[in-house]
C-alpha positions in Angstrom: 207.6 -0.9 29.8 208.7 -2.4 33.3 212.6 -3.5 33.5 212.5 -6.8 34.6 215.5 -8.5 36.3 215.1 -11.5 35.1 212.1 -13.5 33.6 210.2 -16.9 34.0 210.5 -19.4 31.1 206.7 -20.0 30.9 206.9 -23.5 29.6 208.6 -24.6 32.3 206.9 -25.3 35.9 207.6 -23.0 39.0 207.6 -25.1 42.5 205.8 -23.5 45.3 208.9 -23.9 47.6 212.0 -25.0 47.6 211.1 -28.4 49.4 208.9 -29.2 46.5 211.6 -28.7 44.2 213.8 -31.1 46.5 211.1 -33.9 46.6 210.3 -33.8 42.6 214.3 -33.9 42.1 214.3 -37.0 45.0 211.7 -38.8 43.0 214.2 -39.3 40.1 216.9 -41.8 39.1 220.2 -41.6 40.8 221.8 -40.1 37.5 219.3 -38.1 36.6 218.7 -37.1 40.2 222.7 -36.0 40.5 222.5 -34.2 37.3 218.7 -32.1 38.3 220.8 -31.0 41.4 223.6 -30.0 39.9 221.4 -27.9 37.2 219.0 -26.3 40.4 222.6 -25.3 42.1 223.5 -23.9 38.7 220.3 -21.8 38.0 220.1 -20.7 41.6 223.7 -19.4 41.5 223.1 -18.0 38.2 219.8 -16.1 39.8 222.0 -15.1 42.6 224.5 -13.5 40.7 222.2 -11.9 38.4 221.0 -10.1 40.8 223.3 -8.9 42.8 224.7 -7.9 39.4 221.3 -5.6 38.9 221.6 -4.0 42.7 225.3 -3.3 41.7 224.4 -1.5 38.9 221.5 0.3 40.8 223.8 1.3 43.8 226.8 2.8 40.6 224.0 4.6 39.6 222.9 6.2 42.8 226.7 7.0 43.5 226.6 8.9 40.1 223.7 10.8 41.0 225.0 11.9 44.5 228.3 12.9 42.8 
């Protein structure tokens, strides 16, 4: 079994880039437009930090090894 990081939510669509994602969000309503940014800022910071969680943990557990 492979440890994943984190995991796609398969009912939900994966842009190809990151200007894709801004032009779908652009092609909203100005509420709902402010409130899909605000959620991609969220889940991107939430990404980020679960990942640099993960290589924190991997770098502890080289340290512990070396030790």
């Amino acid at each position: 079994m492979q440890n994943k990081i984190i995991e796609k939510i398969g009912m939900i669509h994966t842009p190809e880039s990151m200007e894709s994602l801004m032009r779908w969000i652009e092609s909203l309503g100005g509420g709902e437009r402010a409130t899909a940014m605000v959620a991609a800022g969220m889940a991107w910071n939430l990404a980020v930090a679960t990942v640099e969680a993960h290589e924190r943990r991997r770098e502890d557990d080289r340290r512990e090894v070396n030790a």
